[in-house]
mmJSON file of the N, C-alpha and C atoms, coordinates in Angstrom:
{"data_MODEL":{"atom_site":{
"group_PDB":["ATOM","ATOM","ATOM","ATOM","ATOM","ATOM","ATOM","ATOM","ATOM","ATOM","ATOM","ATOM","ATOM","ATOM","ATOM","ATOM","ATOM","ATOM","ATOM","ATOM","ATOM","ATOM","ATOM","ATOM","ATOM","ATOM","ATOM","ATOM","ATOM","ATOM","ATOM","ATOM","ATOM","ATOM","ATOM","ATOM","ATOM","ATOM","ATOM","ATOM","ATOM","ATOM","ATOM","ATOM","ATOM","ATOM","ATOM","ATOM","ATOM","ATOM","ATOM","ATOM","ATOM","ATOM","ATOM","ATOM","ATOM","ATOM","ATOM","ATOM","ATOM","ATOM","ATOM","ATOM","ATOM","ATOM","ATOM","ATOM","ATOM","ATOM","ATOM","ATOM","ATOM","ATOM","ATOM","ATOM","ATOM","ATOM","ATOM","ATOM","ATOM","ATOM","ATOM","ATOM","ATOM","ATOM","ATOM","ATOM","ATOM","ATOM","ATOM","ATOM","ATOM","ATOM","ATOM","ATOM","ATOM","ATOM","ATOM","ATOM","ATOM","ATOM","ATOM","ATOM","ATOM","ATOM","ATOM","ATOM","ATOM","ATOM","ATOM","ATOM","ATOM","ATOM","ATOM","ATOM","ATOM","ATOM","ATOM","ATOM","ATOM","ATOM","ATOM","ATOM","ATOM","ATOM","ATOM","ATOM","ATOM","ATOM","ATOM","ATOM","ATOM","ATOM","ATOM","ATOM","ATOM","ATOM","ATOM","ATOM","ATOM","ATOM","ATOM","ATOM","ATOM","ATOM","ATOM","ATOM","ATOM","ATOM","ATOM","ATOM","ATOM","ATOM","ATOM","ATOM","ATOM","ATOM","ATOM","ATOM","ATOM","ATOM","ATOM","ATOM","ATOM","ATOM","ATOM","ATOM","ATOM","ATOM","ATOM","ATOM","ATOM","ATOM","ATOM","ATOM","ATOM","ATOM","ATOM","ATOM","ATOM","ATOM","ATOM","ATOM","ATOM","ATOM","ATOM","ATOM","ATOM","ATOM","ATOM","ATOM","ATOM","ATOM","ATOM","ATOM","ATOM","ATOM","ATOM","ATOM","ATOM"],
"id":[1,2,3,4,5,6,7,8,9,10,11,12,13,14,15,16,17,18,19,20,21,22,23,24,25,26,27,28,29,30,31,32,33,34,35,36,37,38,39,40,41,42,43,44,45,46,47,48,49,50,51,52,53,54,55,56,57,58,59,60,61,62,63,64,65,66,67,68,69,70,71,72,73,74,75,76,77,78,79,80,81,82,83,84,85,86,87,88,89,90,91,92,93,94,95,96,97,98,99,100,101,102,103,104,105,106,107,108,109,110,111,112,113,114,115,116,117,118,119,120,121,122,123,124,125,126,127,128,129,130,131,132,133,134,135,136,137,138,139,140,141,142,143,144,145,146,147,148,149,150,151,152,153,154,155,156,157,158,159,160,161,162,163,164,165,166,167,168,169,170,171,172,173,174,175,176,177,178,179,180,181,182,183,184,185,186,187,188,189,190,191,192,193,194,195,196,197,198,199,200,201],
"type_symbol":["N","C","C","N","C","C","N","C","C","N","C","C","N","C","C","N","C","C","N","C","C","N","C","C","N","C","C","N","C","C","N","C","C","N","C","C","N","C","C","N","C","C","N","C","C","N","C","C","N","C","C","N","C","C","N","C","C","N","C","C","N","C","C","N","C","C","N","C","C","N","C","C","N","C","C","N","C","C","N","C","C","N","C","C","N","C","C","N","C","C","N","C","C","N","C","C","N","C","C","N","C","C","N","C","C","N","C","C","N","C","C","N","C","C","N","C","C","N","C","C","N","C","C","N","C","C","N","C","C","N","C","C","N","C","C","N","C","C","N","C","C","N","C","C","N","C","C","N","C","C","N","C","C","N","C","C","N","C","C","N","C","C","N","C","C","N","C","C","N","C","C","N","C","C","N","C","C","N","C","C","N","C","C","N","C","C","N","C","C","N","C","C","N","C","C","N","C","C","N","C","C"],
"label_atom_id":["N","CA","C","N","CA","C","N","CA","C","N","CA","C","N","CA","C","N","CA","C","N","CA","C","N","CA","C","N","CA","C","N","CA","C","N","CA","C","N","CA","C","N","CA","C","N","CA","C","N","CA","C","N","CA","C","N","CA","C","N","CA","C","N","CA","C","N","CA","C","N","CA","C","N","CA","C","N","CA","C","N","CA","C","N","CA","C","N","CA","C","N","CA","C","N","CA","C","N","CA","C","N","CA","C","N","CA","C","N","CA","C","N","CA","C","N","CA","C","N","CA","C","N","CA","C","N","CA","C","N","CA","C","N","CA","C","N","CA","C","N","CA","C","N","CA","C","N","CA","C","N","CA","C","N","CA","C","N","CA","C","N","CA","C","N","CA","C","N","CA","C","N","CA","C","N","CA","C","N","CA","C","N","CA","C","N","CA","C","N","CA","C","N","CA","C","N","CA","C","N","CA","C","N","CA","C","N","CA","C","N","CA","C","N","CA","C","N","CA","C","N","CA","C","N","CA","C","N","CA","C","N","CA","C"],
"label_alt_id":[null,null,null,null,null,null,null,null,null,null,null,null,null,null,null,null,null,null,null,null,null,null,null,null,null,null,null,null,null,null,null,null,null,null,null,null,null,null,null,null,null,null,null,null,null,null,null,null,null,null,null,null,null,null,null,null,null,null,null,null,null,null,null,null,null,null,null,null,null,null,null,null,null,null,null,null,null,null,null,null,null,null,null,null,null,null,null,null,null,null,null,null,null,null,null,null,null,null,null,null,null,null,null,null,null,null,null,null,null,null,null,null,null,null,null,null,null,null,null,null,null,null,null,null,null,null,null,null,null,null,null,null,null,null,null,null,null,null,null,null,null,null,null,null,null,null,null,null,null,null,null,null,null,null,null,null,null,null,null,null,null,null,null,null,null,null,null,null,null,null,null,null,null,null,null,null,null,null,null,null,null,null,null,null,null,null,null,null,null,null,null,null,null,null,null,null,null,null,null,null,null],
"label_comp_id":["UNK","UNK","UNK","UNK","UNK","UNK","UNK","UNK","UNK","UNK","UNK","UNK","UNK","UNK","UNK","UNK","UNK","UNK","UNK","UNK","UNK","UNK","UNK","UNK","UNK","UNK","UNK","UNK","UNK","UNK","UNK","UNK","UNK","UNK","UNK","UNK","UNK","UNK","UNK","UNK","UNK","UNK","UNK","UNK","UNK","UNK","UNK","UNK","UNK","UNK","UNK","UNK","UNK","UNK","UNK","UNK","UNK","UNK","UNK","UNK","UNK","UNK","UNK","UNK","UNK","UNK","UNK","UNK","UNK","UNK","UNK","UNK","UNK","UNK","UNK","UNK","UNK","UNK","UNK","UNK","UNK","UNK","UNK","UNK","UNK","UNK","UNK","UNK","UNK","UNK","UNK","UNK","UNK","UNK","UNK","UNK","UNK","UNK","UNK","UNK","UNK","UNK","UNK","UNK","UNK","UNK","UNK","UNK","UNK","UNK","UNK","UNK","UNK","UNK","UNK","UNK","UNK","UNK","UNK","UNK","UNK","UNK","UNK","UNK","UNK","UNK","UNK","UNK","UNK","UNK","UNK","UNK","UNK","UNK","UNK","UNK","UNK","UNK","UNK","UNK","UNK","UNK","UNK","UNK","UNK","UNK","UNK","UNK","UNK","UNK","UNK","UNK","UNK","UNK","UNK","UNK","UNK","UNK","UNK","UNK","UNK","UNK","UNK","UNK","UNK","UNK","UNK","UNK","UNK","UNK","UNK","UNK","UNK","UNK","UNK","UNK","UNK","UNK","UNK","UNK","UNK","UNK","UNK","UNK","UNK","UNK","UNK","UNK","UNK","UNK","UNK","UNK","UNK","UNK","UNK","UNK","UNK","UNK","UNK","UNK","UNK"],
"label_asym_id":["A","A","A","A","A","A","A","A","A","A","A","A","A","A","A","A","A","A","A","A","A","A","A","A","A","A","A","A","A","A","A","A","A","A","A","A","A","A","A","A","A","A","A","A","A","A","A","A","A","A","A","A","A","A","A","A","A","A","A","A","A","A","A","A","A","A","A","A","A","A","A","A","A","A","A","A","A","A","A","A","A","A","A","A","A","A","A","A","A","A","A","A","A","A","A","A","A","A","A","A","A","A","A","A","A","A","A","A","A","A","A","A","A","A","A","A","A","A","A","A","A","A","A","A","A","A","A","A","A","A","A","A","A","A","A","A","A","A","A","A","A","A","A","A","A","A","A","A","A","A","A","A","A","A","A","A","A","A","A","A","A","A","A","A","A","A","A","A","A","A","A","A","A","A","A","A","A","A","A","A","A","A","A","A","A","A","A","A","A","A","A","A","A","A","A","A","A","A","A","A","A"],
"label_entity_id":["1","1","1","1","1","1","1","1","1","1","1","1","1","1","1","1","1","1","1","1","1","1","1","1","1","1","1","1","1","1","1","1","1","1","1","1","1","1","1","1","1","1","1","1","1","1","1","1","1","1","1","1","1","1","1","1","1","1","1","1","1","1","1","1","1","1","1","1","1","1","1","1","1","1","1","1","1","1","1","1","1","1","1","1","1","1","1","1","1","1","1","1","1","1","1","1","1","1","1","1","1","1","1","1","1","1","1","1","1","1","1","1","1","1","1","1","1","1","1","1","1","1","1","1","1","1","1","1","1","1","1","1","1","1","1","1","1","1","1","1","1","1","1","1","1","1","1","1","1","1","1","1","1","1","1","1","1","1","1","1","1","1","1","1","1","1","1","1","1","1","1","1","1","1","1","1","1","1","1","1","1","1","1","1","1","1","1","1","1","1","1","1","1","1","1","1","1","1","1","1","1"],
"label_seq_id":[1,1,1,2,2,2,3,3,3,4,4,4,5,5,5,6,6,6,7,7,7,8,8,8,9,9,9,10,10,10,11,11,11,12,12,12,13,13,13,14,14,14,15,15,15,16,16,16,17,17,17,18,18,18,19,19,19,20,20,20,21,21,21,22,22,22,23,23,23,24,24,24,25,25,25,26,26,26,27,27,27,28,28,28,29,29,29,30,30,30,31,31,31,32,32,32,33,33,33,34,34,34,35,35,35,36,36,36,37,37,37,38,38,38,39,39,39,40,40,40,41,41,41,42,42,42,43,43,43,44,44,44,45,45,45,46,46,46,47,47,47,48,48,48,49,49,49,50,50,50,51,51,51,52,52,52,53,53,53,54,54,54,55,55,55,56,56,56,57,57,57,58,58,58,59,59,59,60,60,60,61,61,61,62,62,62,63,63,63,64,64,64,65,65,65,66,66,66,67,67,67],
"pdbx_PDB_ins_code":[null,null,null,null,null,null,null,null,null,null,null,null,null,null,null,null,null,null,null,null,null,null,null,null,null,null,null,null,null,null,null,null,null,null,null,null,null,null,null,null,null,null,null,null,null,null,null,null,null,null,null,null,null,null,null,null,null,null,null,null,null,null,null,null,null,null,null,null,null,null,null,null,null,null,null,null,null,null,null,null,null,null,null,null,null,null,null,null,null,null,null,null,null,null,null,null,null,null,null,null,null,null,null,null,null,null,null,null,null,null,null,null,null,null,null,null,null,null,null,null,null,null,null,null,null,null,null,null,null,null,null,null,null,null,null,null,null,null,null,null,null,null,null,null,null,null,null,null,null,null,null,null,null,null,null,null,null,null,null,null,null,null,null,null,null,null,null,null,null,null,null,null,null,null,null,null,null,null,null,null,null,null,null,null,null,null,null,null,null,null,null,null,null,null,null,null,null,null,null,null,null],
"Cartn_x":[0.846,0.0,0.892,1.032,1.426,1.52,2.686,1.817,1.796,2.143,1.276,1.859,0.508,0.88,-0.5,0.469,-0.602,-1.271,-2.587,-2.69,-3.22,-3.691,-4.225,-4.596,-3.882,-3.82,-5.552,-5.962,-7.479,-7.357,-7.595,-6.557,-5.288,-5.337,-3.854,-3.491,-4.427,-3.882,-3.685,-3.764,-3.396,-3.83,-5.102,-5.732,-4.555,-4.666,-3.936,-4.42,-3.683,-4.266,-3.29,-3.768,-2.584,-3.371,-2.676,-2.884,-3.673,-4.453,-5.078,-4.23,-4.751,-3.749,-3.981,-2.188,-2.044,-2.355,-3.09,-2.927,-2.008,-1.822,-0.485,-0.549,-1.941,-1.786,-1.631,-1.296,-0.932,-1.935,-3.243,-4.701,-4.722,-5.157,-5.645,-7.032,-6.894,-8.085,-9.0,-9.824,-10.893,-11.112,-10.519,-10.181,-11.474,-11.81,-13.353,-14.262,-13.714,-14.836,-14.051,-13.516,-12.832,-14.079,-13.837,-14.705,-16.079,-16.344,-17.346,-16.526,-17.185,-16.792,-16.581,-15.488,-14.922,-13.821,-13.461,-12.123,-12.251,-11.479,-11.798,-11.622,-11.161,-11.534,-10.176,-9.488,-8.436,-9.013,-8.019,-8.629,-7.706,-8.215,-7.793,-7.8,-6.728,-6.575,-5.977,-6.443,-5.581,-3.879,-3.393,-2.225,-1.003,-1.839,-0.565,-0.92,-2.486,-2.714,-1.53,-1.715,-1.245,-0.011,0.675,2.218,2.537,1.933,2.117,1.994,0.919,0.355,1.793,2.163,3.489,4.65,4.826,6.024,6.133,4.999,5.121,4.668,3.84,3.416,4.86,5.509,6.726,5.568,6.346,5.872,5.634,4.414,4.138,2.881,2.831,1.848,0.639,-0.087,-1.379,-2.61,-3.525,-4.164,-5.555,-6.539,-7.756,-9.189,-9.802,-10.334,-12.101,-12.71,-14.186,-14.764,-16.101,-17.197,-18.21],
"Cartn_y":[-1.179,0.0,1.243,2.146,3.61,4.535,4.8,5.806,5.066,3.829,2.886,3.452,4.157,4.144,3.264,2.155,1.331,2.01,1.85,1.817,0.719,-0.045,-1.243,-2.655,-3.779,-5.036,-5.317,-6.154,-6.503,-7.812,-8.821,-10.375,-10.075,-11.153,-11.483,-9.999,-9.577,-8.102,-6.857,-5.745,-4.707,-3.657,-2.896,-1.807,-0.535,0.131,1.687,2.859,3.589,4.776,5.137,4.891,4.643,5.325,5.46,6.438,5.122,5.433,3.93,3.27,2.038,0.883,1.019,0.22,-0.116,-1.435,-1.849,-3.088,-3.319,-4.833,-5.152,-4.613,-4.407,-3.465,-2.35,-1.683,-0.388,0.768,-0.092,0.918,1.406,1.943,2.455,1.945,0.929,0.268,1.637,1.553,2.394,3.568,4.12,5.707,6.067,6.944,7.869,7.447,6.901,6.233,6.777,7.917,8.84,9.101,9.107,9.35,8.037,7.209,6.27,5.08,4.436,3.002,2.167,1.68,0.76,-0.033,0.155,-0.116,-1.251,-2.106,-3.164,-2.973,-1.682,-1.173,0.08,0.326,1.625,2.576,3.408,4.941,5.146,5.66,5.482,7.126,7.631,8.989,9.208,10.548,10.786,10.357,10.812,10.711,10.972,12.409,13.879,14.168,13.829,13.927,12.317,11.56,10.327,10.528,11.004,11.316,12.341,13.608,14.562,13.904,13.207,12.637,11.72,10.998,10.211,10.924,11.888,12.395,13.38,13.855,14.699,13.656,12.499,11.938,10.943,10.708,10.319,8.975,7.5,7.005,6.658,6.948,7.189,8.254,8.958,10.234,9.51,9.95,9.422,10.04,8.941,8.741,9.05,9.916,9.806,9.869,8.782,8.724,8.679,9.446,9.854,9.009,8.601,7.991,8.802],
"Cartn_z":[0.0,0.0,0.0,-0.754,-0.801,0.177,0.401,1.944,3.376,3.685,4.488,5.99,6.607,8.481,8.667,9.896,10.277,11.071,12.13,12.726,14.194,13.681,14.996,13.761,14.666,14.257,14.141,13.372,13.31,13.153,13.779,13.916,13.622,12.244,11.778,11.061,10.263,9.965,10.759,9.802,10.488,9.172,10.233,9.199,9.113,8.151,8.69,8.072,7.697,6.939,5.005,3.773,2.872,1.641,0.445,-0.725,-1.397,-2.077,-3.054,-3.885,-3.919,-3.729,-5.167,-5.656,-7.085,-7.552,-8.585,-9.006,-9.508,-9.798,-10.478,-12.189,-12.467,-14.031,-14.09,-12.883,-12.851,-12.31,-12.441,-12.145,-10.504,-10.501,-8.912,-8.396,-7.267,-6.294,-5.94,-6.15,-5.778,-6.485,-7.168,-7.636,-8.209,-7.743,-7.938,-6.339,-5.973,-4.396,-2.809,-3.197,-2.126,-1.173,-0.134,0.843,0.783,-0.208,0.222,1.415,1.636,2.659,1.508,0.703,0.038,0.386,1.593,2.01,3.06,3.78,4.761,5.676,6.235,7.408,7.474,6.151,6.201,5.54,6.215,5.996,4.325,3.446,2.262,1.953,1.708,0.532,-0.35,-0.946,-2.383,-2.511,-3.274,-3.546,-2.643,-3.286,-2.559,-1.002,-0.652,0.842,1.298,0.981,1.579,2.169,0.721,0.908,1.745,1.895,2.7,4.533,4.492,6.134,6.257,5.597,5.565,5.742,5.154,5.733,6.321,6.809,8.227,9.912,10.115,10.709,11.332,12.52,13.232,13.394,13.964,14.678,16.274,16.408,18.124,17.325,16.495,16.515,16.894,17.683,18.03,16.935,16.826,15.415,16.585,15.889,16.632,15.045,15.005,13.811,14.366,13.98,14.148,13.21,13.166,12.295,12.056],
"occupancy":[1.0,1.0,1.0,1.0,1.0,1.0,1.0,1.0,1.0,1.0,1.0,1.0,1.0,1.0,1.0,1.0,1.0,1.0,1.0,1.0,1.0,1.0,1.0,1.0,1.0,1.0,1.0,1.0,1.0,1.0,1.0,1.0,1.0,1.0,1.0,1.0,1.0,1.0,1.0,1.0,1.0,1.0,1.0,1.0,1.0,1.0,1.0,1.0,1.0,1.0,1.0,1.0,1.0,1.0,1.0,1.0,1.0,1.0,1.0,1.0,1.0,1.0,1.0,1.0,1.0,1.0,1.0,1.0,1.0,1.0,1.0,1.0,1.0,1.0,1.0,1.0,1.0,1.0,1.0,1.0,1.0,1.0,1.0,1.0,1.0,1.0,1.0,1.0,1.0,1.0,1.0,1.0,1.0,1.0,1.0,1.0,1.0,1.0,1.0,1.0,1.0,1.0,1.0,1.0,1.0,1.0,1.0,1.0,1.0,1.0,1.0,1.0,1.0,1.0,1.0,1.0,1.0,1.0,1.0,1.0,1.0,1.0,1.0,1.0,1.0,1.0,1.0,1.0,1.0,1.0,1.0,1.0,1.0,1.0,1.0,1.0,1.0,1.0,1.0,1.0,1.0,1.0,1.0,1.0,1.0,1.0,1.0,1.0,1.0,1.0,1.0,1.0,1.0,1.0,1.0,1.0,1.0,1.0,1.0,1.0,1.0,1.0,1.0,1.0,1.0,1.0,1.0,1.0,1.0,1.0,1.0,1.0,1.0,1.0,1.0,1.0,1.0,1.0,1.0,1.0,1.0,1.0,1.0,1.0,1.0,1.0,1.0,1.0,1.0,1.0,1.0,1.0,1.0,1.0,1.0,1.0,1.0,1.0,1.0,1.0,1.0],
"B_iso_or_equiv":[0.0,0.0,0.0,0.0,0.0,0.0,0.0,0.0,0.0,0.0,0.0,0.0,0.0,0.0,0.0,0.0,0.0,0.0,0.0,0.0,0.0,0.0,0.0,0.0,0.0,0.0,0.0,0.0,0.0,0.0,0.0,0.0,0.0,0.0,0.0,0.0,0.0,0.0,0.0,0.0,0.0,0.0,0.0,0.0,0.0,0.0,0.0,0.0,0.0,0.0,0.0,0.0,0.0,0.0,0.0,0.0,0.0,0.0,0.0,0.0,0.0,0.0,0.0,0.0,0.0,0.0,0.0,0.0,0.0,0.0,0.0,0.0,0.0,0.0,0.0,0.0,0.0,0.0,0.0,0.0,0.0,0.0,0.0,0.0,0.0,0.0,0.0,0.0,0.0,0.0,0.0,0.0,0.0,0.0,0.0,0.0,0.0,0.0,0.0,0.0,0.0,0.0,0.0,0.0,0.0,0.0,0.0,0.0,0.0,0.0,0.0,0.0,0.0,0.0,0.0,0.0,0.0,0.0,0.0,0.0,0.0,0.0,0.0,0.0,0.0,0.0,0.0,0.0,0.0,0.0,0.0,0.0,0.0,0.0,0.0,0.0,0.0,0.0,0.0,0.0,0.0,0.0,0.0,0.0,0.0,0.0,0.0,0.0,0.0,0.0,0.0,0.0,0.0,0.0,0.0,0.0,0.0,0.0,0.0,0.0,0.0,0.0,0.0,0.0,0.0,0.0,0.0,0.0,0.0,0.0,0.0,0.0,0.0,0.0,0.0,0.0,0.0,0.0,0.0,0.0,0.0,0.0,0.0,0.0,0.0,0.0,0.0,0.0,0.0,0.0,0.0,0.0,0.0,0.0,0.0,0.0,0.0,0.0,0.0,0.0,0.0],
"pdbx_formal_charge":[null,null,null,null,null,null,null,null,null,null,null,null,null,null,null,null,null,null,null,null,null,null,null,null,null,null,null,null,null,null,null,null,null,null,null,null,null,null,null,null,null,null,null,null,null,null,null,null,null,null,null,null,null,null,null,null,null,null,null,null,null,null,null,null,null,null,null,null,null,null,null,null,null,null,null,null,null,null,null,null,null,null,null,null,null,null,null,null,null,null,null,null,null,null,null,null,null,null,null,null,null,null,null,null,null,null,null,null,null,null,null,null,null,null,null,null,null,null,null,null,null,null,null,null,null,null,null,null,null,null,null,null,null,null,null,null,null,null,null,null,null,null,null,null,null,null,null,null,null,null,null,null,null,null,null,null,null,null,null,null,null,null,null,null,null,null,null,null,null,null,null,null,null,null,null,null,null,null,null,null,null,null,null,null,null,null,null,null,null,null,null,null,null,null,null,null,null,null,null,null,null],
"auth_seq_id":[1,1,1,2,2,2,3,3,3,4,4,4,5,5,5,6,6,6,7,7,7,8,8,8,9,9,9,10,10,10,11,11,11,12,12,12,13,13,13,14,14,14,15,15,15,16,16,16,17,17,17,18,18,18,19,19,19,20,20,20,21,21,21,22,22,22,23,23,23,24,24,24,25,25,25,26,26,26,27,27,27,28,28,28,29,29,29,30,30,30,31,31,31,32,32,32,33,33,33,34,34,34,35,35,35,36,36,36,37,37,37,38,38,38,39,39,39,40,40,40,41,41,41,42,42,42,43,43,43,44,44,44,45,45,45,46,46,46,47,47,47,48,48,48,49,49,49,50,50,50,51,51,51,52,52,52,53,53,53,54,54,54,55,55,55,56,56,56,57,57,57,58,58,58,59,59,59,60,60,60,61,61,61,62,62,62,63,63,63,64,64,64,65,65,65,66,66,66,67,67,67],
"auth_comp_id":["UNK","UNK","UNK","UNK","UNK","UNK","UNK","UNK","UNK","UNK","UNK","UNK","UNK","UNK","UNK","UNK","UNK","UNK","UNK","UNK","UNK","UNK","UNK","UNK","UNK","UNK","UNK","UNK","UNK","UNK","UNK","UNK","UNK","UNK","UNK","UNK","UNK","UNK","UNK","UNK","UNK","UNK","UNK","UNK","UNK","UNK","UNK","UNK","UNK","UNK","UNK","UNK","UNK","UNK","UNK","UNK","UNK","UNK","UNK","UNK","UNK","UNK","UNK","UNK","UNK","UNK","UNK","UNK","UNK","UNK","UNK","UNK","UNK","UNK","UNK","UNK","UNK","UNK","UNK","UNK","UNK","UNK","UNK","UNK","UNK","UNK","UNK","UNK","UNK","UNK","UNK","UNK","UNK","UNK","UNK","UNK","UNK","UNK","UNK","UNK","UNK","UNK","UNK","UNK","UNK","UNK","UNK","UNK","UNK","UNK","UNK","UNK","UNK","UNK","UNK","UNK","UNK","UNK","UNK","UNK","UNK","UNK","UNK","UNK","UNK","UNK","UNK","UNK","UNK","UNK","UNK","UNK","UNK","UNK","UNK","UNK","UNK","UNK","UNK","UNK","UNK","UNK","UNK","UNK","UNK","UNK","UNK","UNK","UNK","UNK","UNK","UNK","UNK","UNK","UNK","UNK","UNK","UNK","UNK","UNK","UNK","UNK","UNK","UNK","UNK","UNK","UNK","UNK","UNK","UNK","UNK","UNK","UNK","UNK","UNK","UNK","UNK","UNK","UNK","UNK","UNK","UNK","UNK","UNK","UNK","UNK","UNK","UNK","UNK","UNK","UNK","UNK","UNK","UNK","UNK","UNK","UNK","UNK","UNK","UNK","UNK"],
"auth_asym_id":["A","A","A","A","A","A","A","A","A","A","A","A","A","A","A","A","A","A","A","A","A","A","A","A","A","A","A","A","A","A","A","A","A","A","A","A","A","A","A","A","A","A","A","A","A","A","A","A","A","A","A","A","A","A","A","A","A","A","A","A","A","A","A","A","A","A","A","A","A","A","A","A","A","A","A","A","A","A","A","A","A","A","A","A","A","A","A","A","A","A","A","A","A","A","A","A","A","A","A","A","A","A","A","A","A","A","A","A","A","A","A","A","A","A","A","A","A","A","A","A","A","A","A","A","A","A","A","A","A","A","A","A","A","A","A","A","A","A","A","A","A","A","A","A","A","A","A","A","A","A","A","A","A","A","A","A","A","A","A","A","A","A","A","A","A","A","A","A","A","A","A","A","A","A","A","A","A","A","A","A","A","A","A","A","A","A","A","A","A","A","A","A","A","A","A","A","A","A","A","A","A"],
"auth_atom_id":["N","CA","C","N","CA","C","N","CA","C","N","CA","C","N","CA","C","N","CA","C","N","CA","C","N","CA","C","N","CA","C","N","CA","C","N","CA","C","N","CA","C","N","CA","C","N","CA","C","N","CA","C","N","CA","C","N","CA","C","N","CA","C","N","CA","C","N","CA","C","N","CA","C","N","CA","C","N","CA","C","N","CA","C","N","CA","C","N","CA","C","N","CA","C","N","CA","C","N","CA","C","N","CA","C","N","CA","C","N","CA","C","N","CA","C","N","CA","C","N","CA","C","N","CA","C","N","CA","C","N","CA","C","N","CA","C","N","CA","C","N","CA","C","N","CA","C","N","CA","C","N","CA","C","N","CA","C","N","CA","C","N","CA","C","N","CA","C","N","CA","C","N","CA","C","N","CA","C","N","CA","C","N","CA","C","N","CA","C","N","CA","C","N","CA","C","N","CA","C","N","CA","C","N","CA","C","N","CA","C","N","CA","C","N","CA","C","N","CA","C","N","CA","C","N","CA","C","N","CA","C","N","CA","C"],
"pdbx_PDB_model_num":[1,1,1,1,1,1,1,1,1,1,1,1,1,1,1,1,1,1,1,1,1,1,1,1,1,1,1,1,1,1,1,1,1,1,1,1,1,1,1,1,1,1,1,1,1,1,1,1,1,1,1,1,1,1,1,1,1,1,1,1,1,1,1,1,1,1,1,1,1,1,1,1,1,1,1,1,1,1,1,1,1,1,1,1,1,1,1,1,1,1,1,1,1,1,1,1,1,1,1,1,1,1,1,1,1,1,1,1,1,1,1,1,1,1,1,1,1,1,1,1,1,1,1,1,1,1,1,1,1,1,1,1,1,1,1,1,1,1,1,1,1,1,1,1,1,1,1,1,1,1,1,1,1,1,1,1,1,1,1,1,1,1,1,1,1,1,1,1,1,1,1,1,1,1,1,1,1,1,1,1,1,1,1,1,1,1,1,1,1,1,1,1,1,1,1,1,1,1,1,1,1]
}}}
C-alpha cells in the first residue's frame, strides 16, 4: 500500500491509513470512491494527501479517527 501508516492489528492483519492501492496493471483500487466506505476497514486517501500525512506523521503520533 502507498503511503502505508498502520494503525491497529485486526486479527492477523493490520488496518492503517494509505494512498489507493495499485494493481499489479498499474490501475488504482478504488479511484473515484474517495470518501465512500470501500475499504476493509483503512482509511484510504488521495495521492498527494497520503504522501504529505506520511512524511510529516513520526511514529508514536497518536491517530484519533471519528465515524
Amino acid at each position: 500500500m502507498p503511503s502505508w501508516l498502520g494503525i491497529y492489528w485486526a486479527g492477523a492483519l493490520q488496518n492503517g491509513i494509505h494512498a489507493l492501492p495499485i494493481l499489479s496493471n498499474g490501475l488504482r483500487l478504488w479511484e473515484g470512491y474517495l470518501g465512500s466506505r470501500v475499504s476493509y476497514g483503512c482509511v484510504i486517501l488521495g495521492i498527494g494527501e497520503a504522501q504529505t500525512l506520511f512524511d510529516w506523521a513520526e511514529v508514536g503520533t497518536p491517530v484519533n479517527i471519528r465515524y
